[in-house]
C-alpha positions as CSV (number, residue, x, y, z in Angstrom):
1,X,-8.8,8.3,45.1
2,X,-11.5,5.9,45.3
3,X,-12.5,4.0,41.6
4,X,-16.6,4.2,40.9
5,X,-17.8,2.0,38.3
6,X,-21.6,2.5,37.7
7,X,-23.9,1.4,34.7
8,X,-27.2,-0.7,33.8
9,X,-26.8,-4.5,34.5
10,X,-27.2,-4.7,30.5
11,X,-27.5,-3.0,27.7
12,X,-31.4,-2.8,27.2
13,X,-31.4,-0.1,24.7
14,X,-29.3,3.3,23.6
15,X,-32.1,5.4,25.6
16,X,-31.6,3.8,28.9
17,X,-27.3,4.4,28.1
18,X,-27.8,7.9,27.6
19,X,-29.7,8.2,30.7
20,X,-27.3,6.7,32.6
21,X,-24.2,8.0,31.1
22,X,-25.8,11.7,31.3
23,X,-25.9,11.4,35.0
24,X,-22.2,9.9,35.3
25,X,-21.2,12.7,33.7
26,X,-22.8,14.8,36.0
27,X,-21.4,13.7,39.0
28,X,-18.0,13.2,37.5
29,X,-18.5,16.8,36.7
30,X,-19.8,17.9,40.3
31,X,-17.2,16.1,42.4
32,X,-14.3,15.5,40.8
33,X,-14.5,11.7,39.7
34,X,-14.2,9.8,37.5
35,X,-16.9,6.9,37.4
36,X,-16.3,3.7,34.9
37,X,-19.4,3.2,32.5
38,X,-20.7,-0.5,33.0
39,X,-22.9,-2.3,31.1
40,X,-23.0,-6.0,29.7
41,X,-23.8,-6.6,26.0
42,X,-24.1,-10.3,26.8
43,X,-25.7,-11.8,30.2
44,X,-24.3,-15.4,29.5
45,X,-25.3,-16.6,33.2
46,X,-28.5,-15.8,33.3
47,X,-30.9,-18.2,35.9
48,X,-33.4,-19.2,32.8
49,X,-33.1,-19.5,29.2
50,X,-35.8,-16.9,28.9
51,X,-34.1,-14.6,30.7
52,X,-33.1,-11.4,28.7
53,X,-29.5,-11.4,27.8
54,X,-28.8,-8.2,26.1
55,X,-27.5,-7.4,21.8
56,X,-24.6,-9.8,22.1
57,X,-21.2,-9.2,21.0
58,X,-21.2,-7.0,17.7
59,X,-24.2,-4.7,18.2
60,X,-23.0,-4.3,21.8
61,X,-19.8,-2.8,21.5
62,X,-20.8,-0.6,18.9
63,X,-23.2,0.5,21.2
64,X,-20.9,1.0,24.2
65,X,-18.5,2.7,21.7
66,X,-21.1,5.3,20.6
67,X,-21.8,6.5,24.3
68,X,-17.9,6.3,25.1
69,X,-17.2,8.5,21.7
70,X,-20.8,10.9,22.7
71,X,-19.9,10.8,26.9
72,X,-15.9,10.7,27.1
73,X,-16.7,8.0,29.8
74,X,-14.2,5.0,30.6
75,X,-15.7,1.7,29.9
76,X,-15.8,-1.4,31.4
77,X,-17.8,-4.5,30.0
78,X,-17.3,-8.4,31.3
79,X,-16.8,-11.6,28.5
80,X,-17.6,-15.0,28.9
81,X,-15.5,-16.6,26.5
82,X,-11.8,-16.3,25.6
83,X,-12.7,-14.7,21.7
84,X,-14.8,-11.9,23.5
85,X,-11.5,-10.1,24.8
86,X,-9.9,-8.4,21.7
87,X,-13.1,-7.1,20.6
88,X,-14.4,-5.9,23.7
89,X,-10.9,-4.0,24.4
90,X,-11.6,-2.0,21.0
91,X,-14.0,0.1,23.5
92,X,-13.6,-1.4,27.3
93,X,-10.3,0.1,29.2
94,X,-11.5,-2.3,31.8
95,X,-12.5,-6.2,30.8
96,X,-14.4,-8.4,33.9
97,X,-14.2,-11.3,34.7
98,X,-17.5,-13.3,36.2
99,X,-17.4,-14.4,39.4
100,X,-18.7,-17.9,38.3
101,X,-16.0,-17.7,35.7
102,X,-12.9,-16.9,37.3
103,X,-10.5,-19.7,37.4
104,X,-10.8,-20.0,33.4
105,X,-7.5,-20.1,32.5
106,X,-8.1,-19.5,28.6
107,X,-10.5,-16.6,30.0
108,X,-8.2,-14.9,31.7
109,X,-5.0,-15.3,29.6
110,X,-7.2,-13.8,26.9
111,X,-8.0,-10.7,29.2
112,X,-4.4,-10.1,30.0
113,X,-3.4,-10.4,26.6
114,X,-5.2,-7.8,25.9
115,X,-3.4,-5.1,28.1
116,X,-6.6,-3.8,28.8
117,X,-6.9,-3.7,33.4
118,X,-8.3,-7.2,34.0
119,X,-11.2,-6.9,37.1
120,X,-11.7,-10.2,38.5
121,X,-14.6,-11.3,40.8
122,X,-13.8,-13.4,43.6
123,X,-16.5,-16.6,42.9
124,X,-19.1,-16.7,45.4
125,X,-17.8,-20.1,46.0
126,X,-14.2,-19.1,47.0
127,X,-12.2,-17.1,49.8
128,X,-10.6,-13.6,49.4
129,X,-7.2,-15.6,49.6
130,X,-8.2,-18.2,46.9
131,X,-7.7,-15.6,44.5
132,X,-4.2,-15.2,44.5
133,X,-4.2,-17.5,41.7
134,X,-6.1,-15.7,39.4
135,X,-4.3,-12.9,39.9
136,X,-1.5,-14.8,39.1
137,X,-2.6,-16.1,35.9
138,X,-3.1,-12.4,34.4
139,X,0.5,-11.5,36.0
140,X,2.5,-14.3,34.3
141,X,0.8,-13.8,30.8
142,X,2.2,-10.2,31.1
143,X,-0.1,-8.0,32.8
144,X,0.5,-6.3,35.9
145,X,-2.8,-4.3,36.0
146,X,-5.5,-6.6,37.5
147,X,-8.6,-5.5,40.3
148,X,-10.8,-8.0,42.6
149,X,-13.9,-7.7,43.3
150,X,-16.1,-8.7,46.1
151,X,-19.0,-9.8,45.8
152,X,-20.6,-12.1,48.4
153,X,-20.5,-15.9,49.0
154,X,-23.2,-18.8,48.6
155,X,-24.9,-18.8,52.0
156,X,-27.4,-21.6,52.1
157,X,-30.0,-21.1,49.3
158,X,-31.3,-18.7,47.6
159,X,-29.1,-16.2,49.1
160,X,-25.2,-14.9,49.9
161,X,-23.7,-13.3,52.9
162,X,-20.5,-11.2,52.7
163,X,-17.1,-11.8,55.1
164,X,-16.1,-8.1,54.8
165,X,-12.3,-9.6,55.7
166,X,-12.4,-11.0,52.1
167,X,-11.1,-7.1,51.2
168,X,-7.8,-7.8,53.1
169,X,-6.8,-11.0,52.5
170,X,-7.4,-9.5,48.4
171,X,-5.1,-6.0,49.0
172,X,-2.6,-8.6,49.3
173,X,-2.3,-9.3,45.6
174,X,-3.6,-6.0,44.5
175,X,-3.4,-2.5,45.4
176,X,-7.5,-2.4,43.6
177,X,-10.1,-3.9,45.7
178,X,-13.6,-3.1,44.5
179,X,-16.9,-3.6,46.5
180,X,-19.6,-5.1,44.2
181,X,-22.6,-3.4,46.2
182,X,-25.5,-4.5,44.0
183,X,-24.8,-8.0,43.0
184,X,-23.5,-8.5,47.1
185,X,-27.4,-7.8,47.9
186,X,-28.3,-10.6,45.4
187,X,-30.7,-13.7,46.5
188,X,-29.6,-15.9,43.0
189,X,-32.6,-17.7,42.0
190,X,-35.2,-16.5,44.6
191,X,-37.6,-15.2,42.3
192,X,-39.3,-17.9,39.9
193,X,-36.4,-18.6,37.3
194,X,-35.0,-15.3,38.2
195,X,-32.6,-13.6,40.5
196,X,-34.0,-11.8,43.5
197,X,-32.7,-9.3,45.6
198,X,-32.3,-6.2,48.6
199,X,-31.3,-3.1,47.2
200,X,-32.3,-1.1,50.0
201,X,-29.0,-2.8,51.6
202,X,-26.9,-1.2,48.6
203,X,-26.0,2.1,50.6
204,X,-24.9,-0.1,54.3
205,X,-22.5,-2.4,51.9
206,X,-21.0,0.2,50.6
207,X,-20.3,1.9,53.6
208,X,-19.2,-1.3,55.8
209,X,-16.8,-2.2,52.7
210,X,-15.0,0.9,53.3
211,X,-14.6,0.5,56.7
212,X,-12.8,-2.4,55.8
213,X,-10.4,-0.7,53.2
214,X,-11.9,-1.4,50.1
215,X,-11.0,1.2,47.1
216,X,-13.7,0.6,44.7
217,X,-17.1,0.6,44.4
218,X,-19.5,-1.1,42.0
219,X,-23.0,-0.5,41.6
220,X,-25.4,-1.4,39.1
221,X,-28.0,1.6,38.6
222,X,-31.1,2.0,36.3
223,X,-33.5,4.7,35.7
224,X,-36.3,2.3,36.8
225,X,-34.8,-1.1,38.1
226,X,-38.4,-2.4,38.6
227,X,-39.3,-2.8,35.0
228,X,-35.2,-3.7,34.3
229,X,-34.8,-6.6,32.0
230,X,-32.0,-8.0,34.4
231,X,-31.0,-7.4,38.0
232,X,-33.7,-5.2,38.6
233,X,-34.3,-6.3,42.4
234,X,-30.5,-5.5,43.5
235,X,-29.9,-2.7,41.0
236,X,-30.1,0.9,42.9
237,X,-32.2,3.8,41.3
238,X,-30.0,6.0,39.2
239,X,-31.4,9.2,41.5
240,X,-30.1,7.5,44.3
241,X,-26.5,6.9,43.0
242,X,-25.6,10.5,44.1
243,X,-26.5,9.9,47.5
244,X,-24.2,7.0,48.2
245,X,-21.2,8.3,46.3
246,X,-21.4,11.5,48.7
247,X,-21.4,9.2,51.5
248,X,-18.4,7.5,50.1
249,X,-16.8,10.4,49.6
């Protein structure tokens, strides 16, 4: 069975969780899923320091907490720095890794050693076989249960392309291959101090990273990504979620 993770690029506030959450329910509910809540309580990498970047740490677990306690959803949440992991695994069953962030060694020993299932994301600046290594990392600080993520690579500037053979060369180290469809569609830094993007691509990457065997699927979703406080341009309309899961399906 195919593994759906779905959520806001941040946590903006507890109405905009429920929304979302309420609607992953419902489609767990309808076909038989079981989508992984997503959202960020810390947006460490954001293009400007005025860029929103969400309640940080403390107020953001609880938050995540109370919708997994209310919802019965998984959770899945990433962390920037190495004393994020232990209290992020008090809620997250899944702890990401950052694409820009994954050959920290510290980082990723820290995920592991939490026993939480570590999903990495290949860095837009590396190959589908480069990641062998952080894979590796995890492994030999005692955790078998790691994922990778695609996600696109830097393709001149102000933009990313995706080598769809990246999902291949990454089922060799894992049996978990995750398509990130929204953050793929990105154009980093194309939109005055903020990231750009295509969402209406979202549905096409999603289908085209199937074809090439990927068992995962990420997508950031929103109620109303244009008035999002991150990742609004690449994040796909929560009513439209539906529609691309049945395709997936």
């Amino acid at each position: 069975m195919s593994t759906f993770i779905a959520g806001p690029c941040v946590i903006e506030n507890m109405v905009c969780l429920e929304q979302v959450a309420e609607e992953l329910v419902r489609l767990n509910g309808k076909y038989g899923i079981d989508i992984i809540f997503k959202a960020s309580f810390d947006k460490a990498n954001r293009t400007s320091i005025h860029s929103f970047r969400g309640p940080g740490l403390e107020k953001g677990v609880q938050m995540l907490g109370d919708i997994k306690q209310k919802y019965g959803l998984k959770m899945l949440t990433d962390i920037h720095e190495s004393y994020q992991a232990a209290p992020a695994a008090e809620v997250a069953d899944v702890l990401q890794i950052p694409a820009f962030l994954c050959r920290q060694t510290d980082l990723l020993v820290a995920a592991a050693s939490t026993g939480k299932i570590v999903n990495i994301k290949k860095a837009q600046f590396l190959s589908g076989l480069d990641m062998e290594y952080p894979v590796q990392k995890v492994r030999e600080s005692g955790n078998q249960n790691v994922w990778l993520t695609e996600r696109g690579n830097i393709y001149g500037y102000n933009n990313l392309a995706v080598d769809f053979r990246n999902i291949a060369d990454m089922k060799r180290f894992t049996d978990t291959v995750i398509m990130d469809c929204t953050h793929s569609v990105q154009r980093p830094g194309a939109a005055g101090g903020k990231t750009g993007g295509n969402r209406e691509f979202v549905p096409a990457m999603a289908l085209a990273a199937k074809a090439f065997g990927a068992n995962g699927y990420f997508f950031e979703v929103h109620p109303d990504p244009d008035h999002a406080l991150s990742d609004g341009p690449n994040m796909l309309c929560l009513d439209k979620l539906e529609e691309v899961i049945v395709s997936l399906l």
